[in-house]
ROVEX-68976 format. One record per residue (C-alpha): z, y, x; residue number from 0. Coordinates in Angstrom, 2 decimals. Example, Ala and Ser with C-alpha at 12.3 -4.5 7.8 and 13.67 -1.06 7.14 Angstrom:
BEGIN
        Z        Y        X   nr
     7.80    -4.50    12.30    0
     7.14    -1.06    13.67    1
//
This chain:
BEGIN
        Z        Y        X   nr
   -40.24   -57.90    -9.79    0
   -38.60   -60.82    -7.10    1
   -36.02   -58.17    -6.40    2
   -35.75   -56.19   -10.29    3
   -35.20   -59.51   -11.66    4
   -31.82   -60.95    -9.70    5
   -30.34   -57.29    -9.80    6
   -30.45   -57.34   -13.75    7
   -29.45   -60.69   -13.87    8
   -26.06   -59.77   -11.85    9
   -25.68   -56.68   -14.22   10
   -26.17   -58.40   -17.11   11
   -23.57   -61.18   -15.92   12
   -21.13   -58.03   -14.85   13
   -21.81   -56.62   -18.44   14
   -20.50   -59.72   -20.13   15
   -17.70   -60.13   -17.75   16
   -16.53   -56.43   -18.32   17
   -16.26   -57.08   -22.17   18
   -14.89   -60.25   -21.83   19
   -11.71   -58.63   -19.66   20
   -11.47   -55.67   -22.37   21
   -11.54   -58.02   -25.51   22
    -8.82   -60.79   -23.23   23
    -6.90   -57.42   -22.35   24
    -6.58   -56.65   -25.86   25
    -5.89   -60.26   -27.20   26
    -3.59   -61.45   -24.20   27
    -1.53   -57.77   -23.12   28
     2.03   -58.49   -23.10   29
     3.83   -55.77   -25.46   30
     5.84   -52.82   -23.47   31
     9.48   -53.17   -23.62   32
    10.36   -49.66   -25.44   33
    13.99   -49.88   -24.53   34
    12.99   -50.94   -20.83   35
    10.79   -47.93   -20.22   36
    13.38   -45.10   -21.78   37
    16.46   -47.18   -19.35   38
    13.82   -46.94   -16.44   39
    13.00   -43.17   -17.05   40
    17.16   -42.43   -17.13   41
    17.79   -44.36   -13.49   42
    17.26   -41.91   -10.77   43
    14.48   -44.01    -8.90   44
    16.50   -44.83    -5.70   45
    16.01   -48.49    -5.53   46
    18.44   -49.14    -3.92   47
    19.94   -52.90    -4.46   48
    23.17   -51.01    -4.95   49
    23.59   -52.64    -8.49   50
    22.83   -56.02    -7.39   51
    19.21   -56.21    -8.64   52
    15.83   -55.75    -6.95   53
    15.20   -52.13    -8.19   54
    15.42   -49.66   -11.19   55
    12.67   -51.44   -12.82   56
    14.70   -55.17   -12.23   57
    17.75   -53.34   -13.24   58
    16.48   -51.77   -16.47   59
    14.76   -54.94   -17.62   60
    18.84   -56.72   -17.14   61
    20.10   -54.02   -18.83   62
    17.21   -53.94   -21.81   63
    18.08   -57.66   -22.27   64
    21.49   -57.49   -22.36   65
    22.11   -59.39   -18.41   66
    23.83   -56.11   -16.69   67
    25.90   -53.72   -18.28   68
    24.36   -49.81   -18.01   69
    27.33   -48.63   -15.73   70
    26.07   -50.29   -12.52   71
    23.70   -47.56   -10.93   72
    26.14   -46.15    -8.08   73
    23.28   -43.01    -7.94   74
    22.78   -42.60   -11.41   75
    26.56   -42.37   -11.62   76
    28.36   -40.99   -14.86   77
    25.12   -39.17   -16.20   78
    22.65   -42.32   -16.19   79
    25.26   -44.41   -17.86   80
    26.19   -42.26   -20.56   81
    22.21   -41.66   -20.59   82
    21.55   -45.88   -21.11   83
    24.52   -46.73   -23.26   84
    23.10   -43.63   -25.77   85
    19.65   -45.62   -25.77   86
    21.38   -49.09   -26.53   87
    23.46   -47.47   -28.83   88
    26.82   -48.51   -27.19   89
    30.02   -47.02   -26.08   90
    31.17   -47.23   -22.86   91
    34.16   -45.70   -20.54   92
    33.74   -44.91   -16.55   93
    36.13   -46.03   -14.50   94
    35.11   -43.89   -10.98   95
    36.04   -46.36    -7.91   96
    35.79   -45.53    -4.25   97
    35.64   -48.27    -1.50   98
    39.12   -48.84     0.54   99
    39.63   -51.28     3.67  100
    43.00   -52.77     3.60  101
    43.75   -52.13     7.41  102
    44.49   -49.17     9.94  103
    44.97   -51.55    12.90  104
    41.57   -51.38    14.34  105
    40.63   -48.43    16.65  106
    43.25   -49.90    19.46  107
    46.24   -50.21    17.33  108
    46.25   -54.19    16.84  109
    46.08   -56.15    20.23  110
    43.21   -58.00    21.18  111
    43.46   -61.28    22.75  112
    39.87   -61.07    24.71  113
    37.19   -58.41    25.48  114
    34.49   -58.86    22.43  115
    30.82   -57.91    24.59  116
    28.23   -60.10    21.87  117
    26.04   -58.47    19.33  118
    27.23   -55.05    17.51  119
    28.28   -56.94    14.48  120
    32.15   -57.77    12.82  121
    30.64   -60.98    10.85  122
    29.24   -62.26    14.57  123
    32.22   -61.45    16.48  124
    34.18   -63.13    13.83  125
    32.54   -66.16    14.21  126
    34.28   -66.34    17.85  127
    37.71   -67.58    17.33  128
    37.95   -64.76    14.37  129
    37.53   -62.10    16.44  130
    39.21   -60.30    18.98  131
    42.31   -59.43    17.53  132
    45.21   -61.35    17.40  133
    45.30   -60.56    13.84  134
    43.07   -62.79    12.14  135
    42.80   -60.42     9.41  136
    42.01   -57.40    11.05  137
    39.29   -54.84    10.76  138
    37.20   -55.66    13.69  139
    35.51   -51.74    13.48  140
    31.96   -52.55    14.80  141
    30.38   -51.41    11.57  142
    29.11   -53.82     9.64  143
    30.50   -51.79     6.60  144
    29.02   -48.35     7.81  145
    25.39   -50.29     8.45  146
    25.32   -51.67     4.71  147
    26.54   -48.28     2.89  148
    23.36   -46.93     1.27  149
    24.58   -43.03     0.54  150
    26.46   -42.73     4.40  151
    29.66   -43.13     2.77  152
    31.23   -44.73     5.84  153
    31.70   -43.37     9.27  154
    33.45   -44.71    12.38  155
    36.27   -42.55    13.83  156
    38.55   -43.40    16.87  157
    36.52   -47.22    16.51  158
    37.29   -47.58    12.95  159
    35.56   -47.23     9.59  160
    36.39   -44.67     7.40  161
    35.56   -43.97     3.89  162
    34.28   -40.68     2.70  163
    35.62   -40.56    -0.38  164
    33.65   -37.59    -1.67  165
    30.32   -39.28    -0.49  166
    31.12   -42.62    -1.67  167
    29.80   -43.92    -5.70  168
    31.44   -47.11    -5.39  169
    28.71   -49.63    -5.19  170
    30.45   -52.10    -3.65  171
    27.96   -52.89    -0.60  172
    30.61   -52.60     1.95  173
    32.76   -55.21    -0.06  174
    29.90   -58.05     0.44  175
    29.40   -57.18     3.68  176
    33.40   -57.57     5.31  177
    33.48   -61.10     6.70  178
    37.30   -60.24     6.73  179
    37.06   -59.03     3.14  180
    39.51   -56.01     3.55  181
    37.23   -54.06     1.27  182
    38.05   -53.11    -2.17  183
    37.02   -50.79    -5.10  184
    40.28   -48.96    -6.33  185
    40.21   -46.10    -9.25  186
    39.21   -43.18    -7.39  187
    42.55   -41.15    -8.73  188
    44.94   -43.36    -6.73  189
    47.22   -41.71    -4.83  190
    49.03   -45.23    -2.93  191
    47.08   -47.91    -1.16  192
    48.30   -50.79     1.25  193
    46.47   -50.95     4.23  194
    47.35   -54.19     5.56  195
    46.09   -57.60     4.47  196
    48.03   -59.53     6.74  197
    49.09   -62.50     4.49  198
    50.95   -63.99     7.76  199
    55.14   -64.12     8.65  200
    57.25   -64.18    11.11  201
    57.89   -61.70    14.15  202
    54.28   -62.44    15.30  203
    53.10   -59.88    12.01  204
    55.12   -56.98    13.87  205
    54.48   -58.02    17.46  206
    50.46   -58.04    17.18  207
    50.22   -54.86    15.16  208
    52.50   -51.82    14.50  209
    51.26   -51.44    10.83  210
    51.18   -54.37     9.76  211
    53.03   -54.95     6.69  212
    55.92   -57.11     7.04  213
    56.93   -58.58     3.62  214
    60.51   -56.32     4.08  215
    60.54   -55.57     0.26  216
    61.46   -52.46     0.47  217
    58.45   -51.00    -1.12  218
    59.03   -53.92    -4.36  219
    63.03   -52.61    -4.50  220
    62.00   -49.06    -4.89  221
    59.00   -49.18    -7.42  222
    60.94   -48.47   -11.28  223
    57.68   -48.90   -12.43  224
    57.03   -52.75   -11.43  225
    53.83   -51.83    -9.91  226
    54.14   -53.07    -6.73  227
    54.90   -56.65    -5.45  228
    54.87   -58.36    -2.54  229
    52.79   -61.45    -2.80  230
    52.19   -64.46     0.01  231
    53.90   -62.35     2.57  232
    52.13   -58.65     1.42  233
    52.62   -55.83    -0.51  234
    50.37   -55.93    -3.54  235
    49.76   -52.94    -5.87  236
    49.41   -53.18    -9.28  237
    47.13   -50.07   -10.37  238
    47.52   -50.79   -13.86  239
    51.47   -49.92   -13.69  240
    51.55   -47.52   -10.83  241
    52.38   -44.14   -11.60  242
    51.92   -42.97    -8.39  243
    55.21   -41.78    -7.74  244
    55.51   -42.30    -4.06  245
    58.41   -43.91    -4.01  246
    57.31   -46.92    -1.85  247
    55.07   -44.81     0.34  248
    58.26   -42.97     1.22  249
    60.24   -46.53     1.67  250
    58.04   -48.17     4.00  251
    59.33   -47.90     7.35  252
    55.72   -49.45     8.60  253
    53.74   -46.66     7.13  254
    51.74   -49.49     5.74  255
    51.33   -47.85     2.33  256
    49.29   -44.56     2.24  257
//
C-alpha cells in the first residue's frame, strides 16, 4: 500500500493533466490557414531562401496574406506560380529573367595594380583599396557570385564568372551578393547586353581595360529605336524599346555590347 498509493496518485494527477491539454487543445488551437496549406503543397519544397523568405512554409504564409507576390519561387518557376495565383484567384504574367554581370574584364583582361593573396572572397578583396584592378568597377572573379547561386547556375571560366543561362531561374542571389553590383536580372529573350559598368572618363577608361566602354556614342547614334543611351559616361540599354536589332552591337568598336 506505501508504494500502490503514490503511483495512483501520479496517475490520477497525469489523468487530469491529459484532459486538461485535450479540452485547452480544443478551446485554444489556432485555425489552419486553408489558403496557406494549398500555396505550401504547390511550392516544390526546396527551401531555399531564393525568394527572400525563410522557407516554403514562410513564403506561403507572405503569399496567403498578401506580403509576397506568388511569382517569387525561382524552383517552382512558371508552374508553381500559375499553380498559386489559380488558388488566390489572380492573374498574373511571367516575365523569365536570367542573371547578367556587366563586365568581361576580369580573367586577366583589366590590369591589376597589386597581387590580391587574402581570403577567396570579391567583397573582402574589395575592401582593400577596391580591389585589385585598376578599375574600380571591375569583376574581381573570385566567386562570390558562383558560392551564393543555389541551382549551380554560375561557373568560373578563364578566372571569371559565367552564367549558365539554361541552369539559371533568376533568383537574384548573385545580385545581393556583388559588392561591385555588376549583377542584373534582364528578360531572358535579350539578345544585346553591355558588359561594362565603368561609369568613369577620360583615356584612363581605355588604358586600364580593353573593353571597357568608352562613352563614344556610337552605339546611342545607331539605335532607330531609342533604346539605348549612354548615361554618366556608359552605355545604358533600355529593354523596354530594344528591338534587338543589333545595330549597336555591330557599332561598337569596344565589343562592349554583346
Amino acid at each position: 500500500m506505501i508504494i500502490l498509493l503514490p503511483v495512483i496518485i501520479v496517475g490520477i494527477i497525469g489523468l487530469i493533466a491529459g484532459i486538461g491539454l485535450s479540452v485547452a487543445s480544443k478551446f485554444m488551437a489556432v485555425p489552419a490557414d486553408e489558403k496557406q496549406e494549398k500555396i505550401r503543397a504547390a511550392l516544390p519544397g526546396a527551401n531555399c531562401g531564393a525568394c527572400g523568405y525563410s522557407g516554403c512554409d514562410g513564403y506561403a504564409a507572405a503569399v496567403a496574406s498578401g506580403e509576397a507576390s506568388p511569382d517569387k519561387c525561382a524552383p517552382g518557376g512558371e508552374t508553381a506560380a500559375k499553380e498559386i495565383a489559380d488558388i488566390l484567384g489572380v492573374e498574373i504574367e511571367i516575365e523569365h529573367k536570367t542573371a547578367f554581370i556587366s563586365c568581361s574584364g576580369s580573367g586577366g583582361i583589366a590590369k591589376s595594380k597589386y597581387n590580391y593573396t587574402g581570403m577567396e572572397s570579391c567583397a573582402a578583396a574589395a575592401a582593400l583599396y577596391s580591389g585589385p584592378l585598376e578599375c574600380g568597377y571591375g569583376c574581381i572573379g573570385l566567386g562570390d557570385c558562383v558560392k551564393a547561386c543555389p541551382f549551380g547556375a554560375i561557373l568560373t571560366e578563364n578566372g571569371k564568372p559565367v552564367v549558365c543561362g539554361d541552369l539559371c531561374l533568376g533568383c537574384g542571389k548573385c545580385v545581393e551578393v556583388c559588392p561591385k553590383r555588376l549583377i542584373s536580372l534582364l528578360p531572358k529573350n535579350h539578345t544585346v547586353t553591355v558588359a561594362c559598368a565603368n561609369r568613369q572618363k577620360g583615356p584612363s577608361v581605355a588604358k586600364n581595360c580593353e573593353v571597357s566602354c568608352v562613352a563614344c556614342r556610337l552605339c546611342e547614334k545607331q539605335c532607330d529605336a531609342g533604346a539605348i543611351k549612354v548615361i554618366d559616361n556608359l552605355a545604358v540599354i533600355d529593354y523596354s524599346l530594344c528591338t534587338g536589332c543589333g545595330k549597336c552591337k555591330a557599332a561598337c568598336r569596344r565589343g562592349v555590347i554583346l
